[in-house]
N, C-alpha and C positions, 0 to 999 in steps of 0.2 A: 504493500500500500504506500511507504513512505518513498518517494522518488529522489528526490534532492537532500545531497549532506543532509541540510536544515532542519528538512523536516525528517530525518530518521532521526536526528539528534532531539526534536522535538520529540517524537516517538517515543525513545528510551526516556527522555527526563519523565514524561508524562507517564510509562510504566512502571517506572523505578520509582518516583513518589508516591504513585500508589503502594506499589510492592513492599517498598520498607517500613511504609507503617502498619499495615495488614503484619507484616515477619514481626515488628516491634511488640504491637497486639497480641498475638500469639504466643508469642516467646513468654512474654511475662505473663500476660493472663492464664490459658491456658496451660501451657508450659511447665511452669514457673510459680504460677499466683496460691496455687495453696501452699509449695512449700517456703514461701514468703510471710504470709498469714498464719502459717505453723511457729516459725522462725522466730515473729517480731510478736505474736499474738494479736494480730490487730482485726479489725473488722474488713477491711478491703483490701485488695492489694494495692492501690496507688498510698492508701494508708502507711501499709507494708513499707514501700517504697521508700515513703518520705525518713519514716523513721529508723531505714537502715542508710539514710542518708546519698541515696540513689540506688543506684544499679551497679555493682562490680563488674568494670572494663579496664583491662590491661594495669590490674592489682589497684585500683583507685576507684569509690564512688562516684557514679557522675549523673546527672540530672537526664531524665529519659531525652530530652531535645537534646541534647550531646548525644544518646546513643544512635537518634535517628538522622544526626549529619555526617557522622562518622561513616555509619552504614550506606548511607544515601551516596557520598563521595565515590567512596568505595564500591557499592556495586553502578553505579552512573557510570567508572571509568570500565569496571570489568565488562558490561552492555554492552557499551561502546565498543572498546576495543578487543575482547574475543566472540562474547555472546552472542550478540546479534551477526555481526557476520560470519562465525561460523554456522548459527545455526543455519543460516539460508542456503549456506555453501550444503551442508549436510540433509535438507531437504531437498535440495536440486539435484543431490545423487541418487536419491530414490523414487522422484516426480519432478517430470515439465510441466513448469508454470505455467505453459499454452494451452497444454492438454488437460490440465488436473484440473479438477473442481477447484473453482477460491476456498471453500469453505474446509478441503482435506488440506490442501497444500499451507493455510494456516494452522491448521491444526498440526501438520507434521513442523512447520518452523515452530509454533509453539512448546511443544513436546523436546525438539532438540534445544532448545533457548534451557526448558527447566533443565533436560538433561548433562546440560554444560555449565549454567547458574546455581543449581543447586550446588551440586560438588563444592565450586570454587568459594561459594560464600559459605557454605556451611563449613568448611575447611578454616577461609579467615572469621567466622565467627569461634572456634573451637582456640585459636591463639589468643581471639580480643577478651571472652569469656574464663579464658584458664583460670583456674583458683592460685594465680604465684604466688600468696604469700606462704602454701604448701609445701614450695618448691617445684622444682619442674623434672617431670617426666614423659619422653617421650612414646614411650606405650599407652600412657594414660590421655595424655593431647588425640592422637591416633582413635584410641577408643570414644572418646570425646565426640570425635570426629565422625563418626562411624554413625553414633547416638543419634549428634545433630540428622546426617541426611536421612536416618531410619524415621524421625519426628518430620523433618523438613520434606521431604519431596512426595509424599501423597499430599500433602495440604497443596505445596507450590504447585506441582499438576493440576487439582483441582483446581484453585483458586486462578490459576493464571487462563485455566482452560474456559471455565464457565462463569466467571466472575471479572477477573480482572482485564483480560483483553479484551471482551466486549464492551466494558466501560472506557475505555482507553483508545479503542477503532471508533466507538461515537464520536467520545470527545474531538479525536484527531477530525472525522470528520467535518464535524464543526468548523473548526478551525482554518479549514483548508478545503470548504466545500471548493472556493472558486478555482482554486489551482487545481483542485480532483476535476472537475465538474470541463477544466481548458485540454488535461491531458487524455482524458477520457476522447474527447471528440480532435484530437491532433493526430 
């Protein structure tokens, strides 16, 4: 859908903003939020939160908007610069764009985007999450690792499949009905 640099770049922010707060959400509520609410005893987990004095990243408390720029940077560059074009490279080896339905051939670049986003973020979330005041071990990072994408990639799947790129193909639309609406008929 996105033809020009600009708007692919618009693409990934517009995904990627979604996406990290939905992983943020998840993470701690889901996740995370009772053994939060276990932990501090409190009533909610942003309760929780506050009163462990944010969120443990890279051995330091930090306020949930720190966790979600951090993430946002982070998976914005990774989108950009492996995600999204490899995924399309790796659906164009199993389906022509000319020939395939729009609606398989997004689904196959969606599918290879989680398949390649999941890993890498769940991988730099397993370093920014580590418990170092522990100390560090690298069997336990690994297994960390393993945890995150076993929790992380049926949600990413879903959510990216039935949820979040269809909010994000509107939006783009929106945005760029008249440059869809010039290419279409060029």
């Amino acid at each position: 859908m996105p033809q020009t640099r600009f708007q692919r770049a618009v693409f990934a922010l517009l995904t990627v903003f979604v996406t990290v707060h939905a992983y943020v959400f998840y993470s701690l509520y889901v996740i995370h939020g009772a053994d939060f609410m276990a932990w501090t005893n409190q009533p909610s987990v942003l309760a929780a939160i506050r009163s462990m004095g944010g969120v443990m990243m890279l051995g330091t408390h930090l306020p949930i908007w720190a966790l979600v720029l951090i993430e946002f940077a982070l998976a914005f560059t990774l989108e950009m610069t492996i995600g999204s074009p490899l995924s399309f490279k790796l659906a164009c080896r199993n389906f022509d764009p000319r020939n395939t339905h729009p609606v398989f051939f997004e689904t196959a670049i969606i599918s290879a985007t989680v398949g390649i986003m999941c890993p890498l973020m769940s991988f730099i979330a397993a370093w920014l999450y580590y418990p170092y005041m522990n100390g560090f071990n690298l069997l336990t990072l690994l297994a960390d690792w393993l945890k995150l994408m076993c929790f992380n990639f049926p949600f990413a799947w879903f959510t990216q499949l039935f949820l979040i790129q269809p909010v994000v193909r509107t939006v783009f639309k929106a945005l760029f009905r008249k440059q869809i609406a010039q290419q279409a008929h060029a």
